[in-house]
HTML snippet that shows the backbone in 3Dmol.js (N, CA, C, O; Angstrom):
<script src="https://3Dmol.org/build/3Dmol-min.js"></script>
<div id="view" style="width:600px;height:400px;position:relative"></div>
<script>
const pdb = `
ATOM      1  N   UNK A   1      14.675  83.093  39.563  1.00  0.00           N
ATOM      2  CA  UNK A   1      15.785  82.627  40.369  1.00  0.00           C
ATOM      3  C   UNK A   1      16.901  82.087  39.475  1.00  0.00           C
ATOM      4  O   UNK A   1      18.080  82.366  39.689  1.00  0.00           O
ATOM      5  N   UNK A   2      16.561  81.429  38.623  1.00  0.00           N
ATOM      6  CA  UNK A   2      17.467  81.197  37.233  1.00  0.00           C
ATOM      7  C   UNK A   2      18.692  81.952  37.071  1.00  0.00           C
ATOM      8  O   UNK A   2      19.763  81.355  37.176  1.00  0.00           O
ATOM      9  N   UNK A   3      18.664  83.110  36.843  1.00  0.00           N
ATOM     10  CA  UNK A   3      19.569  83.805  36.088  1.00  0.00           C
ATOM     11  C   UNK A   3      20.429  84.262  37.396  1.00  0.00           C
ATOM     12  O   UNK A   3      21.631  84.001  37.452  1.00  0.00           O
ATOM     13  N   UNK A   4      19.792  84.923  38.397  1.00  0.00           N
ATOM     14  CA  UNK A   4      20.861  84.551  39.890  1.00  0.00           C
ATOM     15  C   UNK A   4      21.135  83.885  40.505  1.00  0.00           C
ATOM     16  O   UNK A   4      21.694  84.281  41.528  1.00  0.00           O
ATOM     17  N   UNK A   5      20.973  82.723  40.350  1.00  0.00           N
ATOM     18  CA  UNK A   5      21.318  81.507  41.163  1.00  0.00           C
ATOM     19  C   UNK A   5      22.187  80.591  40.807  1.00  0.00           C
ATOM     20  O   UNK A   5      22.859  79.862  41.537  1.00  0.00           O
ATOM     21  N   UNK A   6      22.141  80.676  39.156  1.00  0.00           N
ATOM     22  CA  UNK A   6      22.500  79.305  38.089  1.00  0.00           C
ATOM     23  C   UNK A   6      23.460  80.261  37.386  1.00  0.00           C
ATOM     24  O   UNK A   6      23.460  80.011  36.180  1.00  0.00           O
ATOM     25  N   UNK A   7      24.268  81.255  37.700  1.00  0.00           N
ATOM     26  CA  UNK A   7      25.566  81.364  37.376  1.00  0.00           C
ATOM     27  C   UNK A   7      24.996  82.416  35.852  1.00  0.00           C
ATOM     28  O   UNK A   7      25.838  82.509  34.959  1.00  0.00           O
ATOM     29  N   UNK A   8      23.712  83.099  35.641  1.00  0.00           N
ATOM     30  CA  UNK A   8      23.455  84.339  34.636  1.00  0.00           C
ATOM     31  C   UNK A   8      23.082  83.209  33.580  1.00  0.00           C
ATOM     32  O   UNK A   8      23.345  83.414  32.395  1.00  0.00           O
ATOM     33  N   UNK A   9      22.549  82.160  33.930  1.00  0.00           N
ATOM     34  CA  UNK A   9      22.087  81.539  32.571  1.00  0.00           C
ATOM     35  C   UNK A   9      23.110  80.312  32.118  1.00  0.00           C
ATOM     36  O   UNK A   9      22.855  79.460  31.267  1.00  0.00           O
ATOM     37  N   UNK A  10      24.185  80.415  32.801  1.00  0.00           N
ATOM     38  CA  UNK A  10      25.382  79.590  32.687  1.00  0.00           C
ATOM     39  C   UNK A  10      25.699  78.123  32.900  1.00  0.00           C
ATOM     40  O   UNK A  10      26.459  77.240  32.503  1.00  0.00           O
ATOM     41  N   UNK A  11      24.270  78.442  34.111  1.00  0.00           N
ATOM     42  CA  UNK A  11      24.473  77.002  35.076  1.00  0.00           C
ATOM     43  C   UNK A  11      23.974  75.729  34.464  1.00  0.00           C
ATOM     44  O   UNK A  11      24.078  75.191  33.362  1.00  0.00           O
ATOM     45  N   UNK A  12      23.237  75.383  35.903  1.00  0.00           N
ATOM     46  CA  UNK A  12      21.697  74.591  36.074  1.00  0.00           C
ATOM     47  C   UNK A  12      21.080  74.794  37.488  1.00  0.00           C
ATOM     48  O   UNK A  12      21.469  75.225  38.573  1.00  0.00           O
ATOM     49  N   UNK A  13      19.663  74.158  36.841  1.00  0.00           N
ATOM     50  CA  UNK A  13      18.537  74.137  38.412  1.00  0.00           C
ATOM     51  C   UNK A  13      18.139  73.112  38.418  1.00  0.00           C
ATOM     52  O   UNK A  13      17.555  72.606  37.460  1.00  0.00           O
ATOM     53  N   UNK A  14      18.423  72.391  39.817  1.00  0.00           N
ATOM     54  CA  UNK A  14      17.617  71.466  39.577  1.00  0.00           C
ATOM     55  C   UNK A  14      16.448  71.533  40.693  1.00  0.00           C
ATOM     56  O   UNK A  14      16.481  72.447  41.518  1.00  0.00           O
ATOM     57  N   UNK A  15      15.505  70.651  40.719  1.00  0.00           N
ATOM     58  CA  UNK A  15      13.769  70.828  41.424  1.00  0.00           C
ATOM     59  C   UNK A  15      13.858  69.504  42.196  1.00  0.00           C
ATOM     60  O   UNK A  15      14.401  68.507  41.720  1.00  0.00           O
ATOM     61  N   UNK A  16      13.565  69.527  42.831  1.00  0.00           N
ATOM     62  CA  UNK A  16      13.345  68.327  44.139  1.00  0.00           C
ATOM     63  C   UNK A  16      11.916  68.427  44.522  1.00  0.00           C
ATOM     64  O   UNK A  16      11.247  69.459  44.579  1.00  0.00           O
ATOM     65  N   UNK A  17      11.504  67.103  44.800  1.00  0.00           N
ATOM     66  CA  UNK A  17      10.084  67.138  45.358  1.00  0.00           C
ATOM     67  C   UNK A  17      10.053  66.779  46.655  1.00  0.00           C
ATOM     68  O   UNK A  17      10.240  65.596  46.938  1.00  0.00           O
ATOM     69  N   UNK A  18       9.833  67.647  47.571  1.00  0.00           N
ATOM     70  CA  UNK A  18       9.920  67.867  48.934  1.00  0.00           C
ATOM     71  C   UNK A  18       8.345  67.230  49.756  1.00  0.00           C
ATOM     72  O   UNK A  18       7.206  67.695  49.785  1.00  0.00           O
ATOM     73  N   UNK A  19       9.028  65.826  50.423  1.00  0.00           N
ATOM     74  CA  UNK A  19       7.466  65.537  51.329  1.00  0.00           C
ATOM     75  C   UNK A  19       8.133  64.645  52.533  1.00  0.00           C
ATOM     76  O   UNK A  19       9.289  64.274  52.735  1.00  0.00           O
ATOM     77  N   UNK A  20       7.220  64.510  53.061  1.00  0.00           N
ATOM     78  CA  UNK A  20       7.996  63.759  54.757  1.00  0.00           C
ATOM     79  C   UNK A  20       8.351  62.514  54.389  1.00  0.00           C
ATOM     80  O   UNK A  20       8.388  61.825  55.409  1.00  0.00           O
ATOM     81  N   UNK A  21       8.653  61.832  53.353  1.00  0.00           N
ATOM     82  CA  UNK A  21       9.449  60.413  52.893  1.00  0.00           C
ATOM     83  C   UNK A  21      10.766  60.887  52.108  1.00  0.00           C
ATOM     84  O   UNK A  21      11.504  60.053  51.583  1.00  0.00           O
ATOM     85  N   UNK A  22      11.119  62.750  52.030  1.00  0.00           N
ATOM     86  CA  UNK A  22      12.444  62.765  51.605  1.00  0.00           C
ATOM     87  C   UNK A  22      12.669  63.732  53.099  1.00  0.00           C
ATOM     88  O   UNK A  22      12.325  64.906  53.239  1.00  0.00           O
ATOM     89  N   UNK A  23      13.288  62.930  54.039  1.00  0.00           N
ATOM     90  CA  UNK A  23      14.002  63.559  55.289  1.00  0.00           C
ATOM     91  C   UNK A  23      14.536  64.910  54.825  1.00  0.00           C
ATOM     92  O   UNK A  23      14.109  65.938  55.349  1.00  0.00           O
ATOM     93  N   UNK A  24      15.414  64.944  53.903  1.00  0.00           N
ATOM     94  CA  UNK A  24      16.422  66.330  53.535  1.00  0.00           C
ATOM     95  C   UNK A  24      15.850  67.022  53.255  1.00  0.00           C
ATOM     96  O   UNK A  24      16.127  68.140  53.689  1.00  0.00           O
ATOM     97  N   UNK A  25      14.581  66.880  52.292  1.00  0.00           N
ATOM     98  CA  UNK A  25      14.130  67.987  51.759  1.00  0.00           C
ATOM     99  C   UNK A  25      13.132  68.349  52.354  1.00  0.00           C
ATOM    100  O   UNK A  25      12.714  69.460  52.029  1.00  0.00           O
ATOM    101  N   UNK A  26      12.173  67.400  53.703  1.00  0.00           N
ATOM    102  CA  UNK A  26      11.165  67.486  53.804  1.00  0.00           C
ATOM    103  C   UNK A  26      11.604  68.414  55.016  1.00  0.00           C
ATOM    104  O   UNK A  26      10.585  68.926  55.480  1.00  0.00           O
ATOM    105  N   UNK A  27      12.818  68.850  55.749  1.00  0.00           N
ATOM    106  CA  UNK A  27      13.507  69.587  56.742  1.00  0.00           C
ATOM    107  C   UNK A  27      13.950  71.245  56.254  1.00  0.00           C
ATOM    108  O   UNK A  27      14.619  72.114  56.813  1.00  0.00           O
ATOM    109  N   UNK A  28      12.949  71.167  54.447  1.00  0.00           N
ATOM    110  CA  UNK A  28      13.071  72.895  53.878  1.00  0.00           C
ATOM    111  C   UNK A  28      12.349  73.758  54.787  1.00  0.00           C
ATOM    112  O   UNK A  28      11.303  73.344  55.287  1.00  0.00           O
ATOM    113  N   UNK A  29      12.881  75.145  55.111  1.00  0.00           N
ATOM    114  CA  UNK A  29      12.353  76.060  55.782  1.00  0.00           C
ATOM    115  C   UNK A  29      11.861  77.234  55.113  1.00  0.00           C
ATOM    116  O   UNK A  29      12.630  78.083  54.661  1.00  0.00           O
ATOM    117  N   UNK A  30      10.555  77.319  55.028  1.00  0.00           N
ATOM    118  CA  UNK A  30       9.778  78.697  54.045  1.00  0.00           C
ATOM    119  C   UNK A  30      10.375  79.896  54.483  1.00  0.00           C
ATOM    120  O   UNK A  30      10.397  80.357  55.624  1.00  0.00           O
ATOM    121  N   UNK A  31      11.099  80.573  52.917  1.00  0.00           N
ATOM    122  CA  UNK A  31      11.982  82.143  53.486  1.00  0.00           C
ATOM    123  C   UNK A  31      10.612  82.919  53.915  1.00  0.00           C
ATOM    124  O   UNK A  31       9.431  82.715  53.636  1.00  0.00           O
ATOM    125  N   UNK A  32      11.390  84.066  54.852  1.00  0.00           N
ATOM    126  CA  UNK A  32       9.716  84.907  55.322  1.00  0.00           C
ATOM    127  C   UNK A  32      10.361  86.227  54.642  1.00  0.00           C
ATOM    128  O   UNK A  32      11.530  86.612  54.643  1.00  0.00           O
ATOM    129  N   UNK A  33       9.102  86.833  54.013  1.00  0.00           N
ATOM    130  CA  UNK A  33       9.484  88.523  53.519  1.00  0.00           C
ATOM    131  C   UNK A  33       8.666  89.524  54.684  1.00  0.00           C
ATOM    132  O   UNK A  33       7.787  89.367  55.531  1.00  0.00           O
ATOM    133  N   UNK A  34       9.463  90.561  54.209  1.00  0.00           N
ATOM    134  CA  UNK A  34       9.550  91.655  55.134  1.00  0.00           C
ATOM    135  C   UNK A  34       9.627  92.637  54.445  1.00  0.00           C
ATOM    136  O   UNK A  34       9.639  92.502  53.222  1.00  0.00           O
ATOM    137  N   UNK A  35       9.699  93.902  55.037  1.00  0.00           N
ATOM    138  CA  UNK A  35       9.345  95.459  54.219  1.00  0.00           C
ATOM    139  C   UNK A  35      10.732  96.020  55.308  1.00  0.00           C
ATOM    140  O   UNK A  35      11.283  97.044  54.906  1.00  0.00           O
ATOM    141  N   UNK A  36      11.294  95.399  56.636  1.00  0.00           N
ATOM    142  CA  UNK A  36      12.636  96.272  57.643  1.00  0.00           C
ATOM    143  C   UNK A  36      13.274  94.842  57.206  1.00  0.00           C
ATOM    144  O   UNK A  36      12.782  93.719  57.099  1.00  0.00           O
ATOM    145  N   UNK A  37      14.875  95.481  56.953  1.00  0.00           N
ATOM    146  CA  UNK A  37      15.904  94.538  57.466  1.00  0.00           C
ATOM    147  C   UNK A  37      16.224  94.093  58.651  1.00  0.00           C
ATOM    148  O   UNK A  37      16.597  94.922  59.481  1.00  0.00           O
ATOM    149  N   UNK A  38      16.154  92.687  59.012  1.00  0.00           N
ATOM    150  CA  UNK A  38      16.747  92.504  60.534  1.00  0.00           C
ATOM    151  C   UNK A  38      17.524  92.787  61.214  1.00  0.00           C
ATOM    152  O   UNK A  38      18.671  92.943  60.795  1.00  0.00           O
ATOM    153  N   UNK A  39      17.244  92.942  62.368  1.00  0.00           N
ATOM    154  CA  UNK A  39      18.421  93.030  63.353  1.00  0.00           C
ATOM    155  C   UNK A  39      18.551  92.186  64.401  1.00  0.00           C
ATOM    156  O   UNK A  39      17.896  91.885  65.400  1.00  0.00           O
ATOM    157  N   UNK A  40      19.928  91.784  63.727  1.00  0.00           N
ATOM    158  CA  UNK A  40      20.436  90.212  64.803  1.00  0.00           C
ATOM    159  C   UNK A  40      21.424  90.789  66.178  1.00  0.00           C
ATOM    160  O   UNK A  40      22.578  91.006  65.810  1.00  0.00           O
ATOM    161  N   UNK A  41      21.236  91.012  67.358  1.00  0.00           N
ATOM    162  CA  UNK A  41      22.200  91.498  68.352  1.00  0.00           C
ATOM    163  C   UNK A  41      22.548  89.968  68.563  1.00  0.00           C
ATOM    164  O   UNK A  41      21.839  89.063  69.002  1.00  0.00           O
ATOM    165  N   UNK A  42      24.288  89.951  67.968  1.00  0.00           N
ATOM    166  CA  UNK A  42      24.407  88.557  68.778  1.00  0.00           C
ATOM    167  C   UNK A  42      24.907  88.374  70.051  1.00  0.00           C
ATOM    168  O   UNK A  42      25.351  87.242  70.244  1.00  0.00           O
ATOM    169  N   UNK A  43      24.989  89.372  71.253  1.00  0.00           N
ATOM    170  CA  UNK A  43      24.871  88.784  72.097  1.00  0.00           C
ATOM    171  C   UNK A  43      23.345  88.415  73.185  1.00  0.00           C
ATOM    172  O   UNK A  43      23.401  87.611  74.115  1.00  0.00           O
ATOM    173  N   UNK A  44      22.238  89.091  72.853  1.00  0.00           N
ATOM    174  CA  UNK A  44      20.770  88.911  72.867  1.00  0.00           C
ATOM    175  C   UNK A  44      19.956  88.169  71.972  1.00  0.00           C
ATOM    176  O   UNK A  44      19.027  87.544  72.483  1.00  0.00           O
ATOM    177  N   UNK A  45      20.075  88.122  71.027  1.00  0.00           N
ATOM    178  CA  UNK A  45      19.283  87.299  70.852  1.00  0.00           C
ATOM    179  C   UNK A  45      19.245  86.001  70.436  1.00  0.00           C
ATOM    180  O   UNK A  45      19.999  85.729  69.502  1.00  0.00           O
ATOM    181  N   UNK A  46      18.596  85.167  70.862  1.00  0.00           N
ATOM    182  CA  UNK A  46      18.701  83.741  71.112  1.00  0.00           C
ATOM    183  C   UNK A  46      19.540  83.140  69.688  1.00  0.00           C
ATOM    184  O   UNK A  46      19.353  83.533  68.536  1.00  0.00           O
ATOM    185  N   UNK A  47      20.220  82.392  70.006  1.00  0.00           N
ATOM    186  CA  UNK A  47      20.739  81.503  68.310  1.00  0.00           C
ATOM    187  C   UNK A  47      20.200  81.117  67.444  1.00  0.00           C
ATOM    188  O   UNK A  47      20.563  81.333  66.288  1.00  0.00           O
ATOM    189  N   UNK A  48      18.835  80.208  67.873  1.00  0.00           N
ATOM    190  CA  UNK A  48      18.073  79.941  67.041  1.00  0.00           C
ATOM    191  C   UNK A  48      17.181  81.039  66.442  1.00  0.00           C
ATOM    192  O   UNK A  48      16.740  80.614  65.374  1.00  0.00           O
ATOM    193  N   UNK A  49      16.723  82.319  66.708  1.00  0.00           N
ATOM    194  CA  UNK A  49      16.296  83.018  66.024  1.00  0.00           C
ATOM    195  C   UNK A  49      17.638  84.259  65.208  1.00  0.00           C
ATOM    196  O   UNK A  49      17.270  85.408  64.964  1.00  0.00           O
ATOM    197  N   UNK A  50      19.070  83.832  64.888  1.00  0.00           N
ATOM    198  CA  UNK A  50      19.542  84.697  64.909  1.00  0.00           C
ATOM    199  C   UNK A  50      19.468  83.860  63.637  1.00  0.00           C
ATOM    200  O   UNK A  50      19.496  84.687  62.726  1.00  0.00           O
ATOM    201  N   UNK A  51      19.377  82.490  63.053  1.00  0.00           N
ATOM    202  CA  UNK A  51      19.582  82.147  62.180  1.00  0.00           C
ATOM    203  C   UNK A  51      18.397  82.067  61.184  1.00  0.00           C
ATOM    204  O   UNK A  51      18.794  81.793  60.051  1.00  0.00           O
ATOM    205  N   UNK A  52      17.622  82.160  61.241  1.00  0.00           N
ATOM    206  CA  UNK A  52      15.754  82.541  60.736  1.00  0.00           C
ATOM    207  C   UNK A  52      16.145  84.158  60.126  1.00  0.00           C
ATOM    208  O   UNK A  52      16.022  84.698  59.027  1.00  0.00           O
ATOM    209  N   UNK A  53      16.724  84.632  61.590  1.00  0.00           N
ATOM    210  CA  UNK A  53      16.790  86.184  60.731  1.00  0.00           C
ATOM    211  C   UNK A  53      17.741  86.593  59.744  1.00  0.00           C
ATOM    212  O   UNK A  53      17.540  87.462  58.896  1.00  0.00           O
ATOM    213  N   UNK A  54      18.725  85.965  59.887  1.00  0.00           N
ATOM    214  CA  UNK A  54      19.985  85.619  59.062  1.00  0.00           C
ATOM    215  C   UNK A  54      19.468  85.102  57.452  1.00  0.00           C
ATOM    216  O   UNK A  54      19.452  85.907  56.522  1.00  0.00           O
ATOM    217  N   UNK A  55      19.047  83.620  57.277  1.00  0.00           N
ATOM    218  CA  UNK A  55      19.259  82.748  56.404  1.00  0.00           C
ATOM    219  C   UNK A  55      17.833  82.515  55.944  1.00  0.00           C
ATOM    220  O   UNK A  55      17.588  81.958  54.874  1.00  0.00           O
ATOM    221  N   UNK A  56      16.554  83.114  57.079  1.00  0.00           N
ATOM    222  CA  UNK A  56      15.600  83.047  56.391  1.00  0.00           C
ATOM    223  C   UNK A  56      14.859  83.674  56.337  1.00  0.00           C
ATOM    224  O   UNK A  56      13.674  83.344  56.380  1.00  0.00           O
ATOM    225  N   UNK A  57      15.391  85.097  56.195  1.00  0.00           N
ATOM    226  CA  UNK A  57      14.310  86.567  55.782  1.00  0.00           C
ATOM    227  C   UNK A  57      15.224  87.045  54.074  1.00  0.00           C
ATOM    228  O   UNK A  57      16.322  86.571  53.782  1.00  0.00           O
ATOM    229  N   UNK A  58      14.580  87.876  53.319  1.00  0.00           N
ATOM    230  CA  UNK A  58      14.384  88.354  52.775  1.00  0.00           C
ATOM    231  C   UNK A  58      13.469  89.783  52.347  1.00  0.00           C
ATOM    232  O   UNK A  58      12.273  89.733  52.634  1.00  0.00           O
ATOM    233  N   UNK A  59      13.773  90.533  51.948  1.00  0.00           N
ATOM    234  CA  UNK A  59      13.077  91.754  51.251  1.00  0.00           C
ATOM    235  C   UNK A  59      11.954  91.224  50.544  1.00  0.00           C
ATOM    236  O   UNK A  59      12.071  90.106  50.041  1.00  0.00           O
ATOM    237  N   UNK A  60      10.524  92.070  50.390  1.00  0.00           N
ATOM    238  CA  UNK A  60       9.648  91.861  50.125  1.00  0.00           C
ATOM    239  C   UNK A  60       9.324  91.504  48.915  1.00  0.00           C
ATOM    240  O   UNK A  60       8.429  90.722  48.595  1.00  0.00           O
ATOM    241  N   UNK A  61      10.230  92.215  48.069  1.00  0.00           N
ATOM    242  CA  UNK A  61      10.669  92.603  46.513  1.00  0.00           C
ATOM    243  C   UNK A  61      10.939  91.124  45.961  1.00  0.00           C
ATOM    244  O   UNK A  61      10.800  90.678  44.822  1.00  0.00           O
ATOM    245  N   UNK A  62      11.355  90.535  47.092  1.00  0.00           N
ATOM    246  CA  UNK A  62      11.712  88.810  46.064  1.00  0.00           C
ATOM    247  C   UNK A  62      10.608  88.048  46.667  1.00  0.00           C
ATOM    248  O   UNK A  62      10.794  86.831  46.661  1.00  0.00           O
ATOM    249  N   UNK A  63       9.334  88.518  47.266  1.00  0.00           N
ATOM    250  CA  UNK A  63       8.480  87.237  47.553  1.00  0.00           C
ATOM    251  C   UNK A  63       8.011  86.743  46.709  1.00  0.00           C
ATOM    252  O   UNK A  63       7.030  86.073  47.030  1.00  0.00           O
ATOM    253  N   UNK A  64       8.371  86.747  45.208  1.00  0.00           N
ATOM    254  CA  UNK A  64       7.264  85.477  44.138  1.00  0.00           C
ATOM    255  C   UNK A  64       8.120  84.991  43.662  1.00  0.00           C
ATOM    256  O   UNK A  64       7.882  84.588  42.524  1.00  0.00           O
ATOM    257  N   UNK A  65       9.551  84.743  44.194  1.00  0.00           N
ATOM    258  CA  UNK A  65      10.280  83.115  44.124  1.00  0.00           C
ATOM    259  C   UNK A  65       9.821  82.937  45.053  1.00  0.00           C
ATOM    260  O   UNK A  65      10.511  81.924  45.170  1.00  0.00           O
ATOM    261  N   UNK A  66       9.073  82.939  46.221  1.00  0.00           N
ATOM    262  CA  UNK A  66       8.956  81.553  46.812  1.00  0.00           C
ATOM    263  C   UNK A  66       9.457  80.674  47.203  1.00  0.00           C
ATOM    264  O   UNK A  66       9.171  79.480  47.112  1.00  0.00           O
ATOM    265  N   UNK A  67      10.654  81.433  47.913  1.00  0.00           N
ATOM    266  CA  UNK A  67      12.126  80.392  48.273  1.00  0.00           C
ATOM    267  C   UNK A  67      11.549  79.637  49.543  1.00  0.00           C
ATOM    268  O   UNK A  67      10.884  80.115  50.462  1.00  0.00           O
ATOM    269  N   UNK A  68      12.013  78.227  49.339  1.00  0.00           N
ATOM    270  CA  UNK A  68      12.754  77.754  50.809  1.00  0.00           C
ATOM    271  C   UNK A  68      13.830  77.120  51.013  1.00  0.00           C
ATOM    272  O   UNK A  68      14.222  76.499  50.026  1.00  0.00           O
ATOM    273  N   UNK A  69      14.504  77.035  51.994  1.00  0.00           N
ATOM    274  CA  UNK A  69      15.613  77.086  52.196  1.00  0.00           C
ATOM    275  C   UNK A  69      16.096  76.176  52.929  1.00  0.00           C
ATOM    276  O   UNK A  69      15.526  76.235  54.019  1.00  0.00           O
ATOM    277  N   UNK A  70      17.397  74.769  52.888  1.00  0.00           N
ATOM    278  CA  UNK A  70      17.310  73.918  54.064  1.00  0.00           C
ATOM    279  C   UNK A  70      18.720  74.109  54.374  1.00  0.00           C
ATOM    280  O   UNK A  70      19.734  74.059  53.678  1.00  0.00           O
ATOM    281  N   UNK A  71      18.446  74.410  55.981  1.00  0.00           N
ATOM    282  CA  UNK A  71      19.987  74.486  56.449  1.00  0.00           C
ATOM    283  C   UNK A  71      20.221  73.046  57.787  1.00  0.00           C
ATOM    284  O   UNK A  71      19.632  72.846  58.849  1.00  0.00           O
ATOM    285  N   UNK A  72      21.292  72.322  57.117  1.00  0.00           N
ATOM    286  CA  UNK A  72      21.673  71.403  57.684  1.00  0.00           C
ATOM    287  C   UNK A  72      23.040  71.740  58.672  1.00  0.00           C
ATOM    288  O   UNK A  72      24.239  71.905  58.444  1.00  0.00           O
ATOM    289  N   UNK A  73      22.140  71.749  59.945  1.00  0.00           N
ATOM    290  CA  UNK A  73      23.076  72.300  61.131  1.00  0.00           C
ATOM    291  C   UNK A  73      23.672  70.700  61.433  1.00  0.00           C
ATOM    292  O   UNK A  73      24.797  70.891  61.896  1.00  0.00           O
ATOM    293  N   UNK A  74      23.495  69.661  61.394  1.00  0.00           N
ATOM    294  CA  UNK A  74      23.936  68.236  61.988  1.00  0.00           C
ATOM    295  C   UNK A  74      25.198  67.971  60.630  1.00  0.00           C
ATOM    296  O   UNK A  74      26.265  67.444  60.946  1.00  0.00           O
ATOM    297  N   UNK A  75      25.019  68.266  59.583  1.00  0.00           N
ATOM    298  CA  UNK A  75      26.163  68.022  58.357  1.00  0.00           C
ATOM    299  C   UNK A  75      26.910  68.791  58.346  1.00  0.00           C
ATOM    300  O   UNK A  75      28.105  68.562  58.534  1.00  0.00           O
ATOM    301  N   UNK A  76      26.267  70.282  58.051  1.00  0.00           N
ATOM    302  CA  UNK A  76      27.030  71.257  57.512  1.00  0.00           C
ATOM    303  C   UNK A  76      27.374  70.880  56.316  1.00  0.00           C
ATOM    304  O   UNK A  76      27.122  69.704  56.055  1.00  0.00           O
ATOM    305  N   UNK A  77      27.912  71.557  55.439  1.00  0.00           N
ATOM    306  CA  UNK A  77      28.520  72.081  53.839  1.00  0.00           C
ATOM    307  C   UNK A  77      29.182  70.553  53.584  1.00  0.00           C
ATOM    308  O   UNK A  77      29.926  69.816  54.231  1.00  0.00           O
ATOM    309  N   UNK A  78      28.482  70.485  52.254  1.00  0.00           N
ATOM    310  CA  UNK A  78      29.234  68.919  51.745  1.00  0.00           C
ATOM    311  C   UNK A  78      28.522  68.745  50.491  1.00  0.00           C
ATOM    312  O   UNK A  78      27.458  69.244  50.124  1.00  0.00           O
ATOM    313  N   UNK A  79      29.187  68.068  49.995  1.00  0.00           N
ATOM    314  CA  UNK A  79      28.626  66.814  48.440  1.00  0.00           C
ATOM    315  C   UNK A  79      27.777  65.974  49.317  1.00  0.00           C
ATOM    316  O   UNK A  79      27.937  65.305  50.338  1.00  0.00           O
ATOM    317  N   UNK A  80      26.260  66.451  48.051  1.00  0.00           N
ATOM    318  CA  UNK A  80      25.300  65.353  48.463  1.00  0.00           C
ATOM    319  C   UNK A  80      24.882  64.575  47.745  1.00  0.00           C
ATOM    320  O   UNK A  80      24.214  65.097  46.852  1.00  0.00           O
ATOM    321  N   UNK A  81      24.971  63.205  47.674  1.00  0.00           N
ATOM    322  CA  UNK A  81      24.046  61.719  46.563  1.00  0.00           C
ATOM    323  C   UNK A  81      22.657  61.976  46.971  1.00  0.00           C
ATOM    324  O   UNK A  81      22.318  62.138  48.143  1.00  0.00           O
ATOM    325  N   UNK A  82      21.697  62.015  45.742  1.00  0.00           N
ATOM    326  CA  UNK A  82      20.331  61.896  45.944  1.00  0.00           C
ATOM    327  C   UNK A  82      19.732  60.594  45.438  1.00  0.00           C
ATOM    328  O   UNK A  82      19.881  60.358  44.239  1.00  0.00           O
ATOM    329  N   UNK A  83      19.200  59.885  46.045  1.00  0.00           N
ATOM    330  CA  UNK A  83      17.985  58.829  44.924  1.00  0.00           C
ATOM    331  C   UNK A  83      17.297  59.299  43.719  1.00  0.00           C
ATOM    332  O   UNK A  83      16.889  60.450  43.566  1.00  0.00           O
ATOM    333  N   UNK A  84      17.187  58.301  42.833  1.00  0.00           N
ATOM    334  CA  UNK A  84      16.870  58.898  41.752  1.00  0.00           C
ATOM    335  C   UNK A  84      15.334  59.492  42.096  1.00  0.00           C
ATOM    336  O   UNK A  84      14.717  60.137  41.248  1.00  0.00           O
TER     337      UNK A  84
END
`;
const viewer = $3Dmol.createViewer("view");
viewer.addModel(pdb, "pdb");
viewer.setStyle({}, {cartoon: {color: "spectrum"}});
viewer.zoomTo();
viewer.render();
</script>
């Protein structure tokens, strides 16, 4: 995930330890792999599964990152302070 994620080696990564005493992180959602690309009809199918199929599928080919993923629908996009 390094080298696509962190800007080809350019960046950084950082690791968080995710458990039910860190609210933010403990609200990560496990990406699911698949072998078909989804199909989101947005006027059928429900919202909440349009965003699972959206933001948390992936191709099979990347299941050993082991992504998960947290999408903050109550914030949305922002600068975040963490505790040390």
């Amino acid at each position: 995930m390094w080298s696509r994620y962190a800007g080809d080696h350019s960046g950084y990564c950082l690791e968080f330890e995710a458990t039910d005493h860190t609210p933010f992180f403990g609200a990560a959602q496990q990406v699911k792999y698949g072998t078909e690309f989804p199909v989101v009809d947005f006027f059928t199918t429900p919202k909440n599964e349009q965003v699972d199929l959206i933001f948390l599928t992936k191709f099979k080919d990347w299941s050993y990152e082991g992504e998960w993923r947290i999408i903050d629908h109550d914030t949305g996009p922002s600068v975040r302070e963490y505790a040390p």
